[in-house]
C-alpha positions in Angstrom: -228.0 159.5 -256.2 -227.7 159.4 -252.6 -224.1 159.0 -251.0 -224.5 156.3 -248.0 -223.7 157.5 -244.7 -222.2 156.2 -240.8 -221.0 158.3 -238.5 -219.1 156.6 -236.0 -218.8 158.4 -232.1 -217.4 157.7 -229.0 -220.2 160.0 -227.0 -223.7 161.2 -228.3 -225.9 161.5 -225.0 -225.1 164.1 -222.5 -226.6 164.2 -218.6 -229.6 165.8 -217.7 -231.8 165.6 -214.6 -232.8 163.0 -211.6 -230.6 160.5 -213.7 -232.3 161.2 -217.5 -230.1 162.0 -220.6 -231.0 164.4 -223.3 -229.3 164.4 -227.2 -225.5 166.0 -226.7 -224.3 167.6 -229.7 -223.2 164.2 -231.7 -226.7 162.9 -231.9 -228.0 166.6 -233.0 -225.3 166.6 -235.7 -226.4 163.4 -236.8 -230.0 164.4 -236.7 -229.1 167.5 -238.9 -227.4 165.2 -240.9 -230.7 163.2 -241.9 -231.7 166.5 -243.2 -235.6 166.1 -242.0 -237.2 168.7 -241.3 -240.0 168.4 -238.6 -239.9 165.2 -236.9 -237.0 162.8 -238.1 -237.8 159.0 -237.1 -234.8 157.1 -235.2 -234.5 154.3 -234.5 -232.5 152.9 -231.7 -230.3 149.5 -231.5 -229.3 148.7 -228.3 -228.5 144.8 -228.7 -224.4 145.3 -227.2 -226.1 146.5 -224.0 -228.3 143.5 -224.0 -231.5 145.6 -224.7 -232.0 146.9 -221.0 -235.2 148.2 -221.0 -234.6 150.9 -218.3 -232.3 152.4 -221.2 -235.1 152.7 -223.3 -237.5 154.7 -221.1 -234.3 157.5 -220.8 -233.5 157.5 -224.2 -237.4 157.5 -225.5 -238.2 160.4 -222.7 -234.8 162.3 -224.3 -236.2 161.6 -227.9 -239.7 163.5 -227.0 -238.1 166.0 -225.5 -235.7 166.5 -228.7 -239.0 166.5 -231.1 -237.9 163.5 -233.1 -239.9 160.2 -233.4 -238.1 157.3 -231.6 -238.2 153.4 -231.5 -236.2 150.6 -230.1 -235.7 147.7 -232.1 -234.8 144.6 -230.0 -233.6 141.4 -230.8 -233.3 139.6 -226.9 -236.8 139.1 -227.0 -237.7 140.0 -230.1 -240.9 141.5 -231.2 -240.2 143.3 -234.4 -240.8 140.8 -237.3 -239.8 142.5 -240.4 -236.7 144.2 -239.7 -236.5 145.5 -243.5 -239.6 147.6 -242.8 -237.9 148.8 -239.5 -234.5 150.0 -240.3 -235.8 150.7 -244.1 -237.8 153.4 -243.1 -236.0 155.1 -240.3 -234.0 158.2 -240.7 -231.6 157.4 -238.2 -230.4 154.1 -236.7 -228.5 154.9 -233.8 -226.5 151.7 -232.4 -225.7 152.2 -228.6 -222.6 150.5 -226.5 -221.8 147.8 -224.9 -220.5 144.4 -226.4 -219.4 144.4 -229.6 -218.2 140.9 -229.0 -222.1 140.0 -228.5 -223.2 142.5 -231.2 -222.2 140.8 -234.3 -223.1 137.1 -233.5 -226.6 138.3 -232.6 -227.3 140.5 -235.5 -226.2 137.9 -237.9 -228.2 135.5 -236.4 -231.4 137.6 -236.6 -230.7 138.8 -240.2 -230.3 142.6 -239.0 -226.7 142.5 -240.7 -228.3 143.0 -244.0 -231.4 144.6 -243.2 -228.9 147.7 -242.4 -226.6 147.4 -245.4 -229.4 147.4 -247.4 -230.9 150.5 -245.6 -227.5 152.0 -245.6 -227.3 151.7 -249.3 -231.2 153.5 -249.8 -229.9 156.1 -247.7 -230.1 155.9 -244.1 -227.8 157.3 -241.7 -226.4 154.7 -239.7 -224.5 156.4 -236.4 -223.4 155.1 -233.2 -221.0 154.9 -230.0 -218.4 153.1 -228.5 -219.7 149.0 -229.7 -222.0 151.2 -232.1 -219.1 153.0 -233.9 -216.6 149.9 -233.8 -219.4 147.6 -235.6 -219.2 149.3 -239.0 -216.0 148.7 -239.6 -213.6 145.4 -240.0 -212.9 145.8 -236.9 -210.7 147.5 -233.6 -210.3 146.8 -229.7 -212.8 145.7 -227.4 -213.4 145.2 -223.7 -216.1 143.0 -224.3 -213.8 139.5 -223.3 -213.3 141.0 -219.9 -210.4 142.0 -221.1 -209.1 144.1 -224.3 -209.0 141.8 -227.0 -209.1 142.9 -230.6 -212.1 141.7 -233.2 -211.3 141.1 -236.4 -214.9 140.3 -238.0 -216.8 143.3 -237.6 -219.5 144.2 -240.7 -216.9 146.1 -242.8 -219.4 148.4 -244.4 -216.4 150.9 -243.6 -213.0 148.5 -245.0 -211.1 150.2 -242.0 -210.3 149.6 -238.1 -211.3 152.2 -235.1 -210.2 152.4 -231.7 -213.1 153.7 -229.6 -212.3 155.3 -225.9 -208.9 156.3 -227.2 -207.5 158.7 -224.2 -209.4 157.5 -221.5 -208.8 153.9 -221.8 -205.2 153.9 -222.5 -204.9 150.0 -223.8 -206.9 150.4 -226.6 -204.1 152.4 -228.7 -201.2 149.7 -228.3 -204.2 147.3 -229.0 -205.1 149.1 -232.1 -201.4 150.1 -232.9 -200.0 146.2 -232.7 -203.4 144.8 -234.7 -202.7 147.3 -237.9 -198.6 146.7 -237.5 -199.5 143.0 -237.8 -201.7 143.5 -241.0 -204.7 141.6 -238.7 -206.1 144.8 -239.4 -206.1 147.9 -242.1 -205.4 151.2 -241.0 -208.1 153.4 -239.8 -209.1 155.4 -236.8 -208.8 156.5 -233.0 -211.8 158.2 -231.1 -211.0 160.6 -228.1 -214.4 160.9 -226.2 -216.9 162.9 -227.4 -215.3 162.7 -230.9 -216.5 161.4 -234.2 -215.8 160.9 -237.7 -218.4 160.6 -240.6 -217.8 158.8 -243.8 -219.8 159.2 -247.2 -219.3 155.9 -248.7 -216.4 154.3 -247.0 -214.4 158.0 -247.6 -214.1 159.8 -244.5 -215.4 163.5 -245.0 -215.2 165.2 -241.2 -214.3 164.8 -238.1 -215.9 166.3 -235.0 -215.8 166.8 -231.5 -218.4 167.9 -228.4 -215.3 168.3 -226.2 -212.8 171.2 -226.1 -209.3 169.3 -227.1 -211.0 166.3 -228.6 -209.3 164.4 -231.3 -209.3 162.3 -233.9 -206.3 160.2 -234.3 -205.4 158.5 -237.8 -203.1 155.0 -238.0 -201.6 153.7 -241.0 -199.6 150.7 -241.0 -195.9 152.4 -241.7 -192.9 149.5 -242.3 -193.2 146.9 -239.3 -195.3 149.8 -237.3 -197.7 152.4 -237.9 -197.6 156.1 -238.0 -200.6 157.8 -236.0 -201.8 161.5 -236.4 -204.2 163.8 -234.8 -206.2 165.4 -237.3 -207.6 168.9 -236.6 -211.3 168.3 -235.3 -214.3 170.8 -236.0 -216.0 171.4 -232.9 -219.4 171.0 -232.8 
């Protein structure tokens, strides 16, 4: 029976050349997590950055040059018409950043919700960073207002909360900390850059880093606050 899968990141693509990206070590681990051998097919979501097409051409460019078969699905100006055969028969669905404010609202709207639960549940990897990583789960912190705000209706494949940019944006944690004190939210995770954690089912079973130092950080709701953690991270 096969166990369904998300790996959530804050990171993923690493620089390369004249402006290009190439796969950094998270997207390699979650290729090698597919298990594929030859040439996986990914497909990549990149509605929270409102489908910018110049995007694709790096990220297409970086997917030839890692040997895997890439598409983009997009809904602004949609083209894709059955988004069960899309998703259904990737490997991979990598969800980029962005919004995840403008995320959710769009992929309800089109249907893509359930198109990825059900794909989830048949046994593709979903993965993603930053707006990517936060939509899986009930919810965490976003920038997306303009401001940090925190969203409380995210998909909830994963029944948990994540704080994405953790160090480097340092108003996400009292964010995340005050939403999971409250009981707005359940107790989950916080993602250093270049960190990750991966879940099998909604259990988490690793958490990983691409970044010397990087941590994972795990908040319960403790009494009237929370207790937080750094869990030891395996580097990739």
């Amino acid at each position: 029976m096969t166990v369904p899968r998300i790996l959530a990141t804050c990171g993923g693509w690493a620089d390369a050349s004249w402006g290009d990206v190439r796969f950094g070590p998270l997207l390699r681990f979650a290729l090698d997590l597919t298990g594929v051998e030859g040439r996986p097919r990914v497909v990549f979501v990149n509605t929270a950055g409102g489908d910018q097409r110049v995007d694709e051409g790096r990220e297409l460019a970086a997917a030839m040059a890692a040997g895997v078969d890439a598409v983009h699905l997009r809904l602004f100006g949609r083209t894709a018409l059955d988004l069960d055969e899309v998703v259904g028969t990737a490997d991979l669905v990598w969800a980029g950043g962005g919004s995840v404010a403008n995320l959710l609202p769009v992929w309800r709207t089109h249907g893509l919700d359930v198109a990825l639960r059900r794909a989830w549940e048949r046994g593709t990897l979903l993965a993603g960073t930053s707006a990517g990583a936060l939509c899986w789960h009930e919810g965490g912190p976003t920038s997306g207002f303009g401001e940090i705000r925190t969203v409380t209706n995210g998909l909830g494949f994963i029944p948990g909360s994540l704080g994405v940019h953790y160090d480097s944006q340092p108003e996400r944690r009292p964010a995340l900390h005050a939403a999971v004190a409250s009981g707005a939210l359940p107790g989950g995770f916080g993602l250093d850059e270049g960190t990750g954690v991966l879940y099998e089912g909604t259990r988490a079973v690793d958490v990983v880093t691409e970044l010397p130092g990087g941590a994972v950080h795990r908040v319960d709701r403790f009494g009237d606050g929370v207790v937080e953690e750094a869990l030891p991270t395996r580097v990739l």
